[in-house]
DRENPA-3360 file (N, C-alpha, C; in nm, 2 decimals, always signed):
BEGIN
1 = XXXXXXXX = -10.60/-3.19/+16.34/-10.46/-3.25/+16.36/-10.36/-3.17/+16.28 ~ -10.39/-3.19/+16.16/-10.30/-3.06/+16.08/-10.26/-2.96/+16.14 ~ -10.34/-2.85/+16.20/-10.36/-2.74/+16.26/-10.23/-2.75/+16.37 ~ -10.23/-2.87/+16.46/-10.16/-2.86/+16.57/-10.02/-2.91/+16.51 ~ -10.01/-2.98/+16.42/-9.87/-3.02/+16.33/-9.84/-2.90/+16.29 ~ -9.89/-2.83/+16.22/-9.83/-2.68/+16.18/-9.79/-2.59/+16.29 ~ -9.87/-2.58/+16.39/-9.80/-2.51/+16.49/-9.69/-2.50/+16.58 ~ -9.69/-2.66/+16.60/-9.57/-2.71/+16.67/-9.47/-2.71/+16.58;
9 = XXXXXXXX = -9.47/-2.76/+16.45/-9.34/-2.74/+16.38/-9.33/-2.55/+16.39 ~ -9.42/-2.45/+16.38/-9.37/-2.31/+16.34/-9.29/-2.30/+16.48 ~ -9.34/-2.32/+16.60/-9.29/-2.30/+16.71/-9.15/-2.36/+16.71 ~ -9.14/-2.45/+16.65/-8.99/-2.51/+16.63/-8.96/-2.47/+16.58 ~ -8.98/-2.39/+16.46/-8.90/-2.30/+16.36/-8.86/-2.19/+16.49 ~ -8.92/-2.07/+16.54/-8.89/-1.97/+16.62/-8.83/-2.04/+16.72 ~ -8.80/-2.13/+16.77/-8.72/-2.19/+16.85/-8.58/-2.19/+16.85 ~ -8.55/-2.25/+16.75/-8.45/-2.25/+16.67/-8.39/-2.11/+16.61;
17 = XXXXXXXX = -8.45/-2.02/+16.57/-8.43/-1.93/+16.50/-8.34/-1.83/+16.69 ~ -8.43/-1.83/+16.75/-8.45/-1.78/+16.89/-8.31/-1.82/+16.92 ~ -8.26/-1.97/+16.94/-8.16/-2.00/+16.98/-8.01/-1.93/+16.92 ~ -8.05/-1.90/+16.78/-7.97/-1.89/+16.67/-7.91/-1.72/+16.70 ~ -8.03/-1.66/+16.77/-8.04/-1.48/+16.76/-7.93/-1.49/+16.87 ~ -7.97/-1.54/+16.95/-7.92/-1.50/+17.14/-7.78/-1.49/+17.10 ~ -7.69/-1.57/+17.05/-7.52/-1.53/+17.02/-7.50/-1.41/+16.97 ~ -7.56/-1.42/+16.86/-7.52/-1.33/+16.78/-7.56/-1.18/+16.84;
25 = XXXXXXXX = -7.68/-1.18/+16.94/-7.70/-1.03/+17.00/-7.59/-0.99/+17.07 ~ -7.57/-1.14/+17.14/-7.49/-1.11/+17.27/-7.34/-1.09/+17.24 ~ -7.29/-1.09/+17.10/-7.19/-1.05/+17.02/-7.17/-0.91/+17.01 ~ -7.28/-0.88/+16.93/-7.30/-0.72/+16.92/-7.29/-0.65/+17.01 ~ -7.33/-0.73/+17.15/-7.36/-0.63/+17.26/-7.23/-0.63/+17.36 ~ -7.11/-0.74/+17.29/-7.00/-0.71/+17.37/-7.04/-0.81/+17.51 ~ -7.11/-0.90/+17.52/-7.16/-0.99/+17.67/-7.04/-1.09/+17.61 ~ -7.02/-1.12/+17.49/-6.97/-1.30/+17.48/-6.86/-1.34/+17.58;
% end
């Protein structure tokens, strides 16, 4: 159970983090 608790929260972390990137690429890249 542990195992699957730690996973799902990491995957939430890269989730988040993922959501967090996409602006800011698409900033750099001149898309906004």
């Amino acid at each position: 159970m542990r195992f699957v608790q730690w996973h799902w929260s990491l995957s939430r972390l890269f989730g988040a983090l993922w959501l967090v990137s996409q602006p800011t690429y698409r900033l750099k890249n001149g898309f906004s």
